[in-house]
KOLSELO-411151 format. One line per field, with one value per atom (N, C-alpha, C, O, CB): atom name; z, x, y; residue in one letter; residue number from 1. Coordinates in Angstrom, 1 decimal. Glycine has a CB too. Example, Ala and Ser with C-alpha at 12.3 -4.5 7.8 and 13.67 -1.06 7.14 Angstrom:
BEGIN
atome <- N CA C O CB N CA C O CB
z <- 7.8 7.8 7.8 8.5 9.0 7.1 7.1 7.9 8.0 5.7
x <- 13.2 12.3 13.2 14.2 11.3 12.8 13.7 12.9 13.4 14.1
y <- -5.7 -4.5 -3.3 -3.3 -4.5 -2.2 -1.1 0.0 1.1 -0.6
residu <- A A A A A S S S S S
num <- 1 1 1 1 1 2 2 2 2 2
//
This chain:
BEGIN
atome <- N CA C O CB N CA C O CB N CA C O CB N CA C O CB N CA C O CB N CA C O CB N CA C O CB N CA C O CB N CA C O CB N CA C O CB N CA C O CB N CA C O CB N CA C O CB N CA C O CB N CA C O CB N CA C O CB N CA C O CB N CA C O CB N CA C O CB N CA C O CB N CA C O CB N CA C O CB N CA C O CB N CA C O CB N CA C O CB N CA C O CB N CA C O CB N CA C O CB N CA C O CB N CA C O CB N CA C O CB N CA C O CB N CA C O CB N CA C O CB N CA C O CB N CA C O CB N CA C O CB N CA C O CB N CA C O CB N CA C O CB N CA C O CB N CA C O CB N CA C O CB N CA C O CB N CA C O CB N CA C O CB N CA C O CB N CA C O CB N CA C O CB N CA C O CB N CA C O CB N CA C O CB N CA C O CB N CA C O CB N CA C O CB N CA C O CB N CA C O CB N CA C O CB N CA C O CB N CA C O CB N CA C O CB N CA C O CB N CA C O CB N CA C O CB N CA C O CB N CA C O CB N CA C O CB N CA C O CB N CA C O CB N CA C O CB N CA C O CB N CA C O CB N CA C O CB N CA C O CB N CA C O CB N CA C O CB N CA C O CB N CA C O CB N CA C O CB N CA C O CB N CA C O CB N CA C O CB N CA C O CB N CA C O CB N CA C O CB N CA C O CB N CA C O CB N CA C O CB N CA C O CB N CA C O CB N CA C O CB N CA C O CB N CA C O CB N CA C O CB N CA C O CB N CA C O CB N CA C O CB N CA C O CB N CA C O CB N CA C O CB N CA C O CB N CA C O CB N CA C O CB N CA C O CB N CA C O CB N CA C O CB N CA C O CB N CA C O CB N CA C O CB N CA C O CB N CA C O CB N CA C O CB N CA C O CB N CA C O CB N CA C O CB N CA C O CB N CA C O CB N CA C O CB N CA C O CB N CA C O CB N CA C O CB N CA C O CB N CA C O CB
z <- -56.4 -56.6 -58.0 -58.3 -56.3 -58.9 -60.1 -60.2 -60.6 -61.5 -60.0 -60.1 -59.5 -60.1 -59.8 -58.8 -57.9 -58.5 -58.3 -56.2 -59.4 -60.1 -61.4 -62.0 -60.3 -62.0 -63.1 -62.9 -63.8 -63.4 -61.5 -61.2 -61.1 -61.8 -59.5 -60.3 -60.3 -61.1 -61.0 -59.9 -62.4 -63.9 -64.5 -65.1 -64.9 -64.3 -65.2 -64.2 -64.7 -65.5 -62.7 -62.5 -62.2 -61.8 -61.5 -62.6 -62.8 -64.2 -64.6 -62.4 -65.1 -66.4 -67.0 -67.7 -67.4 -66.0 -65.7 -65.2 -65.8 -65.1 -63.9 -63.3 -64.2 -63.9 -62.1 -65.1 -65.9 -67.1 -67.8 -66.5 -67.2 -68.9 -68.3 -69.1 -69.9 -66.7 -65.9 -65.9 -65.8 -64.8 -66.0 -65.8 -67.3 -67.5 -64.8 -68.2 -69.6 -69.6 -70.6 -70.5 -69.1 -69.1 -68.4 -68.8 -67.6 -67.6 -66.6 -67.3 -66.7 -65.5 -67.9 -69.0 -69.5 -69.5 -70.1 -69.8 -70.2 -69.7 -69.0 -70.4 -69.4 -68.5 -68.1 -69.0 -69.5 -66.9 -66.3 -66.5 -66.0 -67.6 -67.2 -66.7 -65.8 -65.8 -68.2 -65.1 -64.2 -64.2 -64.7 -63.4 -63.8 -63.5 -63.1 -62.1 -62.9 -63.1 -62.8 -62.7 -63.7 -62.7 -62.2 -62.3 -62.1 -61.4 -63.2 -63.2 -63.0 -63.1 -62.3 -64.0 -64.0 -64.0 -63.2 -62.9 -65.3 -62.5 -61.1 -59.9 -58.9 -60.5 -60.1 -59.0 -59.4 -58.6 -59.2 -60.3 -61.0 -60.6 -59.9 -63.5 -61.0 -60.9 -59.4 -59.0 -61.6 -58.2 -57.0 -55.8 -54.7 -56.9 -57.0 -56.7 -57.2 -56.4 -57.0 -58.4 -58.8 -58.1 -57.7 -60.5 -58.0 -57.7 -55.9 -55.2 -58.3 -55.5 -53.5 -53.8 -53.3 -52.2 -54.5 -54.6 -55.0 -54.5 -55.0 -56.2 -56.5 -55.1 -54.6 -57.2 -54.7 -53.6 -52.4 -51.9 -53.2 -52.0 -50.9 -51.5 -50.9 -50.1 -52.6 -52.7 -52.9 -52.7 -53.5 -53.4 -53.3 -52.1 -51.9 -53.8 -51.3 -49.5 -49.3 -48.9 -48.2 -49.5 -48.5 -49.2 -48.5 -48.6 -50.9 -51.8 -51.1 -51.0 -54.0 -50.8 -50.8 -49.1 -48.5 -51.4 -48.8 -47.1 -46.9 -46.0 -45.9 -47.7 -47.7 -48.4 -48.1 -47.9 -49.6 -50.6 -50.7 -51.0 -52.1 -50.5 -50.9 -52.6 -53.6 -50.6 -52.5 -54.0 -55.1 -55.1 -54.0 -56.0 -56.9 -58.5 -58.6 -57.1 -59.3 -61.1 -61.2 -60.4 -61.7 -62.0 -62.7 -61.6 -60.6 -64.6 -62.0 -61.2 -61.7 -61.1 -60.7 -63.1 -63.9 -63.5 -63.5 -64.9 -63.1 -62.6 -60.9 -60.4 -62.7 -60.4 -59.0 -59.6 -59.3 -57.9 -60.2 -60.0 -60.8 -60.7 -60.5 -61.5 -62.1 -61.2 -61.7 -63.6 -60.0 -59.0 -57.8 -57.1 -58.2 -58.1 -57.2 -57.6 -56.9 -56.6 -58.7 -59.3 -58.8 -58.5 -60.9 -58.9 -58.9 -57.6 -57.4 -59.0 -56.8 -55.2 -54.8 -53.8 -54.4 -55.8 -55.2 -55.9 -55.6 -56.1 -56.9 -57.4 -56.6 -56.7 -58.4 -55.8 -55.2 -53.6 -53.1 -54.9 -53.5 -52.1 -52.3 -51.4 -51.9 -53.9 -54.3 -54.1 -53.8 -55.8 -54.2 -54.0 -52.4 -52.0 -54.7 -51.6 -50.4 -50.0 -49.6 -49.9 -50.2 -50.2 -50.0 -48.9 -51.3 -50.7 -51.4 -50.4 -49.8 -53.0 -50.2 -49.6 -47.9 -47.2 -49.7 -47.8 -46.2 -45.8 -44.6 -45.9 -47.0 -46.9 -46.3 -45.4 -46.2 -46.9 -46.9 -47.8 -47.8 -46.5 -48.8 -49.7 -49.9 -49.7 -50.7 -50.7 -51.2 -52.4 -53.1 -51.1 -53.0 -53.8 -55.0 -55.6 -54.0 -55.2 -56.5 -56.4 -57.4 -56.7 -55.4 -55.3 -55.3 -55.9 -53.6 -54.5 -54.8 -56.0 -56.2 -54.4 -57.2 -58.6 -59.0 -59.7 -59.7 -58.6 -59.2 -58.7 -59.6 -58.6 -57.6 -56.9 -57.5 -57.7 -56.0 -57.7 -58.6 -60.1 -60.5 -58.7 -60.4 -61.9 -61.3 -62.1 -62.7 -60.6 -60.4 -60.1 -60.7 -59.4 -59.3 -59.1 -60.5 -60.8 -58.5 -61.4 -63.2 -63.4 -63.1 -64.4 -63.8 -64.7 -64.6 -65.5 -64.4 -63.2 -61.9 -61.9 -61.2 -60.0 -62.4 -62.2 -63.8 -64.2 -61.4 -64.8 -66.0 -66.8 -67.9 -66.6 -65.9 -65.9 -65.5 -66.0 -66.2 -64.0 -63.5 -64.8 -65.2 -61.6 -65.1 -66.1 -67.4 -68.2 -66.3 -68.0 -69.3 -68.8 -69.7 -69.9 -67.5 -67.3 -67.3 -67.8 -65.8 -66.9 -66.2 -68.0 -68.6 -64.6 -68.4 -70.0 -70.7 -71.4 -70.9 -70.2 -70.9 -70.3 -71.1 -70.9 -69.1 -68.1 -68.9 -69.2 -66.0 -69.2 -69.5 -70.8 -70.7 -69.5 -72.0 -72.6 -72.8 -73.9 -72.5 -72.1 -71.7 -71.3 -71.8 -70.0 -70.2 -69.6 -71.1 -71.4 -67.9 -71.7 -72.3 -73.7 -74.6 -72.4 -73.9 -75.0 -74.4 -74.9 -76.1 -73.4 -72.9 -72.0 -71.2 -72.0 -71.9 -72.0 -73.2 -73.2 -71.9 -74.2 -75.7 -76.5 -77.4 -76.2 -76.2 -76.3 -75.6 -75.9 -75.7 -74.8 -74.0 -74.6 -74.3 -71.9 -75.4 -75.4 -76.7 -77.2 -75.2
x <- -127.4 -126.7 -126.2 -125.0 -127.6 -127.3 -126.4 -125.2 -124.2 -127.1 -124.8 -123.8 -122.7 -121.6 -123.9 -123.0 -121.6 -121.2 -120.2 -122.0 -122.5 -122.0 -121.6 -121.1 -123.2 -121.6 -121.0 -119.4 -118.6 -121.9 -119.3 -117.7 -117.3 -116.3 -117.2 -118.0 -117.3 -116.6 -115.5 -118.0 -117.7 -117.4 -116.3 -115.7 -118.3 -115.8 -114.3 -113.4 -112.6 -113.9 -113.4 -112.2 -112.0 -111.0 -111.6 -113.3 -113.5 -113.1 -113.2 -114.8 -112.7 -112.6 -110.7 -110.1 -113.5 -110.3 -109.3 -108.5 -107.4 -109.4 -108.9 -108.4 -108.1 -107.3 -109.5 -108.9 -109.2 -108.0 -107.5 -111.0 -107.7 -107.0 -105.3 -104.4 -107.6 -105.1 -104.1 -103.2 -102.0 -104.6 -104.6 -104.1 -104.0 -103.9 -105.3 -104.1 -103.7 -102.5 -102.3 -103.6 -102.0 -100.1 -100.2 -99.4 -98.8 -101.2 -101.7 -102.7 -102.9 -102.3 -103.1 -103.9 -104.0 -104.9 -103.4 -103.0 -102.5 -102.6 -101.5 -101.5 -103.1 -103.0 -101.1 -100.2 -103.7 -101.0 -99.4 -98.6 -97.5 -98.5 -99.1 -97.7 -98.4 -99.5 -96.2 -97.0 -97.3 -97.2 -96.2 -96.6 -98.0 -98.3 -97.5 -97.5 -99.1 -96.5 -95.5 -95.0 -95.5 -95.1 -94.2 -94.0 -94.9 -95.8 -93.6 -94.3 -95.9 -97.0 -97.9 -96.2 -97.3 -99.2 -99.4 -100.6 -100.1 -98.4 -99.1 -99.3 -100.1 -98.0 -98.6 -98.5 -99.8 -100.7 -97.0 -99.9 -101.4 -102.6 -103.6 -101.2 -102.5 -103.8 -103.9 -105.1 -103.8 -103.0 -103.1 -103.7 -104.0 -102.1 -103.6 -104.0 -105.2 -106.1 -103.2 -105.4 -106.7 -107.7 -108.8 -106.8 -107.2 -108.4 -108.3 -109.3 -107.9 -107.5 -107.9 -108.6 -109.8 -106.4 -108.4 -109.5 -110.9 -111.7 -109.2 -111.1 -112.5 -113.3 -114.3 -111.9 -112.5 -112.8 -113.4 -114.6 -111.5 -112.5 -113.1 -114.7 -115.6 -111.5 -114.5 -115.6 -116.9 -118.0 -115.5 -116.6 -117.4 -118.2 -119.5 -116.8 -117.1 -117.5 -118.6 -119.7 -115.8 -117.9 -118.9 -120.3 -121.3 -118.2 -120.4 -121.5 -122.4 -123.6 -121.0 -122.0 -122.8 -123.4 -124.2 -121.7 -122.7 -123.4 -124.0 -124.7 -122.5 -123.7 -124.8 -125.8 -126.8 -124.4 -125.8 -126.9 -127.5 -126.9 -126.3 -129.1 -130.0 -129.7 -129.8 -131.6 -129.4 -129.2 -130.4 -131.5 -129.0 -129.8 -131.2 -130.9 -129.8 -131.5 -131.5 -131.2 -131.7 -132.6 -129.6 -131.3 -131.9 -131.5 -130.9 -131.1 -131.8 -130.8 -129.7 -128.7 -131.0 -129.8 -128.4 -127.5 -126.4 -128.5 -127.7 -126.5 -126.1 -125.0 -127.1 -127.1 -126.9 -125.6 -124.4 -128.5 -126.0 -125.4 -123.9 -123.0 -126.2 -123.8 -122.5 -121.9 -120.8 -122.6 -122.3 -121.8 -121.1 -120.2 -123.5 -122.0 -121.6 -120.2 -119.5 -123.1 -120.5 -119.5 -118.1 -117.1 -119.7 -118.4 -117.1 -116.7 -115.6 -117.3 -117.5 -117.4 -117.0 -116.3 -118.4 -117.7 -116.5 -115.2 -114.2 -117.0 -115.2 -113.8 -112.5 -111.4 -113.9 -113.0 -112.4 -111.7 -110.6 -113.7 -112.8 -112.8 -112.0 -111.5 -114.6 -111.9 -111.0 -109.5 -108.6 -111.2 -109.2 -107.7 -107.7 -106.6 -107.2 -108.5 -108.1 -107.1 -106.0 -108.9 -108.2 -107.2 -105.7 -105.4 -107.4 -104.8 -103.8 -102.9 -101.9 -104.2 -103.3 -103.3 -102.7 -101.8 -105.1 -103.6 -104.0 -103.5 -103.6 -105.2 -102.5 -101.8 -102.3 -101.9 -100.6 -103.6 -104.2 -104.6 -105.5 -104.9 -103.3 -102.7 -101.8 -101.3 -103.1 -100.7 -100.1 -99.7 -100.5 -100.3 -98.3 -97.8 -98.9 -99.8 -95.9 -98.3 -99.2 -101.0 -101.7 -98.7 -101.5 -103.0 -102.9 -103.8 -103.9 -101.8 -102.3 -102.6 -103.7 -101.7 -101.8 -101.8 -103.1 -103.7 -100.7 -103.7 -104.7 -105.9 -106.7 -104.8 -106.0 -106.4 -106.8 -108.0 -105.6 -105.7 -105.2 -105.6 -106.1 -103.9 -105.5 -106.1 -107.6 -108.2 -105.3 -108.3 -109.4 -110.2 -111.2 -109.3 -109.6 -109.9 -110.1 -111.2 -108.3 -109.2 -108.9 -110.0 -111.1 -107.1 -110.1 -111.4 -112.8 -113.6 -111.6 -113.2 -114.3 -114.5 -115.5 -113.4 -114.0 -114.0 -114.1 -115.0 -112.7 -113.4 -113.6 -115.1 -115.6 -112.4 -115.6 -117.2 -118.0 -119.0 -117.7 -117.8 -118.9 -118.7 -119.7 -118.5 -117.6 -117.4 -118.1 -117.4 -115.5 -118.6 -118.9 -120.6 -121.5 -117.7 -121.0 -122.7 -123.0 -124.1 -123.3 -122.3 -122.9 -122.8 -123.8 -121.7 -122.0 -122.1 -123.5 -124.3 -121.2 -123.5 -124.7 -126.1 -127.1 -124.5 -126.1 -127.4 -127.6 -128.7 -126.8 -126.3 -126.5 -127.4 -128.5 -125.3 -126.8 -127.1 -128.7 -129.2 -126.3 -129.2 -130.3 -131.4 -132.4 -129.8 -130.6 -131.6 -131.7 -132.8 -130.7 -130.7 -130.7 -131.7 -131.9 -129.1 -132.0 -132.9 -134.2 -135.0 -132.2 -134.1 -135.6 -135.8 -136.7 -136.1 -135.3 -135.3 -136.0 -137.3 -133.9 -135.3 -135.7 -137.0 -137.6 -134.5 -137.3 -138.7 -139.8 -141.0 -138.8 -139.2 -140.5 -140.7 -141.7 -140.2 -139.9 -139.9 -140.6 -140.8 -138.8
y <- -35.7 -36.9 -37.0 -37.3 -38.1 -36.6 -37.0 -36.1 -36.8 -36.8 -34.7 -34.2 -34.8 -35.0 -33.1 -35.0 -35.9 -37.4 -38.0 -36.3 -37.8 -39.0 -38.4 -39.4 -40.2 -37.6 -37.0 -36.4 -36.0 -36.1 -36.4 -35.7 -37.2 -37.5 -34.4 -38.1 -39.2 -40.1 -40.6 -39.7 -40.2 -40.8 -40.5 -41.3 -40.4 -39.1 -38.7 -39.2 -40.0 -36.8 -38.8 -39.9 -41.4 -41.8 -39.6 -42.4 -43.5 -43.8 -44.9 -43.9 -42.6 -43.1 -43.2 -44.0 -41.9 -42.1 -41.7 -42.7 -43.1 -40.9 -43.2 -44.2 -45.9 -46.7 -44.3 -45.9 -47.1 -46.6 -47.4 -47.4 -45.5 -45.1 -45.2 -45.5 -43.0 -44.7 -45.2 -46.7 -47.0 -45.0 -47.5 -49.2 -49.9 -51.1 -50.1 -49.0 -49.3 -49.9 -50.6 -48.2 -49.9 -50.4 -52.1 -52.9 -49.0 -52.5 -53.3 -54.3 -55.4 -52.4 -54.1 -54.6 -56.2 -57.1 -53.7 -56.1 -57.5 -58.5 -58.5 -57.6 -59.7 -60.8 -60.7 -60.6 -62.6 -60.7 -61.4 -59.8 -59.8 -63.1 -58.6 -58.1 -56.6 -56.1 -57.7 -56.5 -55.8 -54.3 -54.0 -56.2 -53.4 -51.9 -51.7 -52.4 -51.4 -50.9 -49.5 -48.7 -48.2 -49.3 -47.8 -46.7 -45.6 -45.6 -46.8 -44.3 -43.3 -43.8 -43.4 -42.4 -44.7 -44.6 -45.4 -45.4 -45.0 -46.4 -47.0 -45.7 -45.7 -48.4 -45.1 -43.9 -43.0 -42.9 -42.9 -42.7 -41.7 -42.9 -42.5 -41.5 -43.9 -44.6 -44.8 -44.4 -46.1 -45.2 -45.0 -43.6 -43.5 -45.3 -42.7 -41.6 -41.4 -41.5 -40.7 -41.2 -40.9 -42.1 -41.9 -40.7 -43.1 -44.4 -44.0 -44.0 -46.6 -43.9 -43.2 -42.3 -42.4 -42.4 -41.0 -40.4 -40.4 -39.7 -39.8 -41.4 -42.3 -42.7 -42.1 -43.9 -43.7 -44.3 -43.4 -43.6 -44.9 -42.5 -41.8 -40.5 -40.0 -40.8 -40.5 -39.8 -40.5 -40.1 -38.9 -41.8 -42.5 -43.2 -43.3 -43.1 -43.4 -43.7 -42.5 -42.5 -43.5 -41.7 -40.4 -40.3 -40.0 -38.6 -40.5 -39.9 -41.7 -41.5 -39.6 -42.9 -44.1 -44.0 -44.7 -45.6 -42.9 -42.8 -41.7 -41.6 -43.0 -40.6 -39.4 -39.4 -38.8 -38.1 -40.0 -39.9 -41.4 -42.4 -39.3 -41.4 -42.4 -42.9 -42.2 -41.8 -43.9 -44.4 -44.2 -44.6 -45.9 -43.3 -43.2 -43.9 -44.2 -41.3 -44.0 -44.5 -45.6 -46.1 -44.7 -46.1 -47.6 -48.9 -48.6 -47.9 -50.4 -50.8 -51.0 -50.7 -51.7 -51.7 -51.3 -50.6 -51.1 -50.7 -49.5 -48.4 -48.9 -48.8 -46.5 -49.4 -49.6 -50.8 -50.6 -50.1 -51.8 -52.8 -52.5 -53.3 -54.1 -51.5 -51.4 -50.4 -50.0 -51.0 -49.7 -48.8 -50.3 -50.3 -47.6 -51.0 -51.4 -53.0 -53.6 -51.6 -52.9 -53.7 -53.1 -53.7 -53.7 -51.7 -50.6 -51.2 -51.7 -48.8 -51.0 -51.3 -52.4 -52.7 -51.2 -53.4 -55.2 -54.8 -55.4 -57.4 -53.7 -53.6 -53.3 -53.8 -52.7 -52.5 -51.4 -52.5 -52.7 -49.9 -52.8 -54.0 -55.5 -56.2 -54.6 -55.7 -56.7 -56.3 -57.2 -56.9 -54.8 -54.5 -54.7 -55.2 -52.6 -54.5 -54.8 -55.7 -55.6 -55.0 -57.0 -58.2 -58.4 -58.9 -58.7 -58.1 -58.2 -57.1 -57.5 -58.0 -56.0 -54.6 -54.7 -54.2 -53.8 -55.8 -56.4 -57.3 -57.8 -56.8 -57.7 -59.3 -60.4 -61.1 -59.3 -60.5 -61.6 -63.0 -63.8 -61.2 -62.5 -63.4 -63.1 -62.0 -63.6 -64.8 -64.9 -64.2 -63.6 -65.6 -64.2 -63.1 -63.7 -63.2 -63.1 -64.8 -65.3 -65.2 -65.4 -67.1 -65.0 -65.3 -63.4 -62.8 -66.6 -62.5 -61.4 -61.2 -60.9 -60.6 -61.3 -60.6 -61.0 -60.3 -61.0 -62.2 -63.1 -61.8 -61.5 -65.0 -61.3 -60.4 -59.0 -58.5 -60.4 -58.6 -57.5 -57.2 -56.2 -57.7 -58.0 -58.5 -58.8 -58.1 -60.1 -59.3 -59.6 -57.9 -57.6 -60.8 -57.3 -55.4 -55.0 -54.5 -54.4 -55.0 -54.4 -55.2 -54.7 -54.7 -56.2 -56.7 -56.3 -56.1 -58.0 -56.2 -56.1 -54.3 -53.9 -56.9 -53.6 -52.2 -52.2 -51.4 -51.5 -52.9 -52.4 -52.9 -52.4 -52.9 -54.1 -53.9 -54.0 -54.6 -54.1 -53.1 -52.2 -50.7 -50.2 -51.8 -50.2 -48.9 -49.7 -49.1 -48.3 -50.3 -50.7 -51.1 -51.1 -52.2 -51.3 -51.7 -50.3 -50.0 -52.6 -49.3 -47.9 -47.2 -47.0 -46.8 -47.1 -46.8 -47.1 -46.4 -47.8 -48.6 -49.1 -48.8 -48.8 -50.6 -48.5 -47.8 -46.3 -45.9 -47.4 -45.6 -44.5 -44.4 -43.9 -43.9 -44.9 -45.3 -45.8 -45.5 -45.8 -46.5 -47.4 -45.6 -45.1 -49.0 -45.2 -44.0 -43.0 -42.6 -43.1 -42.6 -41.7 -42.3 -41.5 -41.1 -43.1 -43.5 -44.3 -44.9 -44.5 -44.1 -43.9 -42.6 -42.8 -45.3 -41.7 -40.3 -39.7 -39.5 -39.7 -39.6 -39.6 -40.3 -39.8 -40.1 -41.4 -42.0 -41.1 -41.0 -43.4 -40.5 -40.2 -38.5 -37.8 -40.4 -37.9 -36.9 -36.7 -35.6 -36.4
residu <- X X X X X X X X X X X X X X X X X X X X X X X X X X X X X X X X X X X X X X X X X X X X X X X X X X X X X X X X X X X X X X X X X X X X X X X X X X X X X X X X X X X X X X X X X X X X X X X X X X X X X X X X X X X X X X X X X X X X X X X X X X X X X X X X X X X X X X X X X X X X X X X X X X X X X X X X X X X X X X X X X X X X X X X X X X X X X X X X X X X X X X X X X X X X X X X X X X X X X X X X X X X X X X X X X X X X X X X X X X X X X X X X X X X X X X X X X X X X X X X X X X X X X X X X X X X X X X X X X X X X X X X X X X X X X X X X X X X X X X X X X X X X X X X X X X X X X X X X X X X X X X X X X X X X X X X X X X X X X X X X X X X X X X X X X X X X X X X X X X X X X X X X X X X X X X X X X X X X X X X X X X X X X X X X X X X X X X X X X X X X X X X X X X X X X X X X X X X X X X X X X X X X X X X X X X X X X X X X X X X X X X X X X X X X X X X X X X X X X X X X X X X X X X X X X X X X X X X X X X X X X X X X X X X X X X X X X X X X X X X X X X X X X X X X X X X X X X X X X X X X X X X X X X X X X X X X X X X X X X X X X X X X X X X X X X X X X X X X X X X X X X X X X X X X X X X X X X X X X X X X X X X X X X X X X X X X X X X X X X X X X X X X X X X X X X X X X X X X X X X X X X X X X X X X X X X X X X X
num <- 1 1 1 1 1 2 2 2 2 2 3 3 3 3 3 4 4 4 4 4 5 5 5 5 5 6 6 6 6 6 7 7 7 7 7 8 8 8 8 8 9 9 9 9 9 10 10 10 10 10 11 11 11 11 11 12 12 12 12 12 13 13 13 13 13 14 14 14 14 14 15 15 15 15 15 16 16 16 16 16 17 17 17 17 17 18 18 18 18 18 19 19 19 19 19 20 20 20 20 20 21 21 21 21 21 22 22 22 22 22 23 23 23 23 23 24 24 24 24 24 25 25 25 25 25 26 26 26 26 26 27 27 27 27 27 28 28 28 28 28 29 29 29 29 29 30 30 30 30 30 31 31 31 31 31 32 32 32 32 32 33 33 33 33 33 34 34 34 34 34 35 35 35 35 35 36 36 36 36 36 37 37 37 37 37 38 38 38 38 38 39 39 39 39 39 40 40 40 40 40 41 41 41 41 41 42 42 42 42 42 43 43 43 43 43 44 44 44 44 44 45 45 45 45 45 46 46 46 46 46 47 47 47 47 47 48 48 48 48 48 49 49 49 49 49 50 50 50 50 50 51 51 51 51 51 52 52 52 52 52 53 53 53 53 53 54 54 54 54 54 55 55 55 55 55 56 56 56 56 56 57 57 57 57 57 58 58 58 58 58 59 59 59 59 59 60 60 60 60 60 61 61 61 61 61 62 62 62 62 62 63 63 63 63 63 64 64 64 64 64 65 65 65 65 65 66 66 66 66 66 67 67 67 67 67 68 68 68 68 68 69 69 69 69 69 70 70 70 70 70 71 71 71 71 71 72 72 72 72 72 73 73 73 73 73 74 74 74 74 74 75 75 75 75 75 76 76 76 76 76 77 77 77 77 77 78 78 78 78 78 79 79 79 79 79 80 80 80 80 80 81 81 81 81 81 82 82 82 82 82 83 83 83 83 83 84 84 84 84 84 85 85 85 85 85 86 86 86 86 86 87 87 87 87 87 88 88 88 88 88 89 89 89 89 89 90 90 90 90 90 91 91 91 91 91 92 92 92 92 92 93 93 93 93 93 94 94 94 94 94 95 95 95 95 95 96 96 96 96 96 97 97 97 97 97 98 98 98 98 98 99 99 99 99 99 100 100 100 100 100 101 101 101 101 101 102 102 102 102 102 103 103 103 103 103 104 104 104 104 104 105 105 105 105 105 106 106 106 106 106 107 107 107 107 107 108 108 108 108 108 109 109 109 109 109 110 110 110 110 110 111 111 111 111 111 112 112 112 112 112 113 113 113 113 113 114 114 114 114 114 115 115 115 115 115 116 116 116 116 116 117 117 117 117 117 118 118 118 118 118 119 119 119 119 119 120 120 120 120 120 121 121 121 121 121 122 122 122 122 122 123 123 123 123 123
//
């Protein structure tokens, strides 16, 4: 498991350095890096699906809860996706995905973080 959460991390980091353009309260993602981030984040996503149904969840809970932050993140773009909102409640949506993904990526930092200095205490 951890290997596969360590392939996971670079394109969860990737995917976040994509929506740099998106960033901003009110303006909108386009072009290439909406295209790059649509890609790299389907690919996030599906390996994620498969690693959260083949592998028993292991780590702190910290990490569970910032894995899983990723996962209301991911589930927030649905919404919108599915047209089950309005144009204006999508973006609200959309923006709500970017926020919600950017911290679940900032708790798992901090898990890491947390594990890797109590790794080091113990040593």
């Amino acid at each position: 498991m951890k290997w596969i959460q360590r392939a996971l991390i670079p394109l969860l980091i990737l995917a976040m350095l994509t929506a740099i353009p998106g960033i901003p309260l009110g303006v909108d993602l386009r072009g290439y890096p909406l295209l790059l981030h649509l890609g790299v984040g389907t690919l996030l996503a599906a390996i994620l699906a498969i690693v959260m149904v083949t592998t028993p969840p292991t780590g702190s809970r910290l990490q569970a809860f910032a894995w899983l932050l990723i996962c209301i993140g991911l589930l927030a773009l649905m919404v919108p996706l599915m047209g089950w909102a309005d144009s204006e409640a999508s973006h609200r949506w959309l923006e709500s995905h970017g926020w919600i993904s950017i911290a679940g990526l900032g708790l798992l930092g901090l898990s890491a973080k947390q594990s890797k200095a109590s790794s080091s205490s113990e040593n």
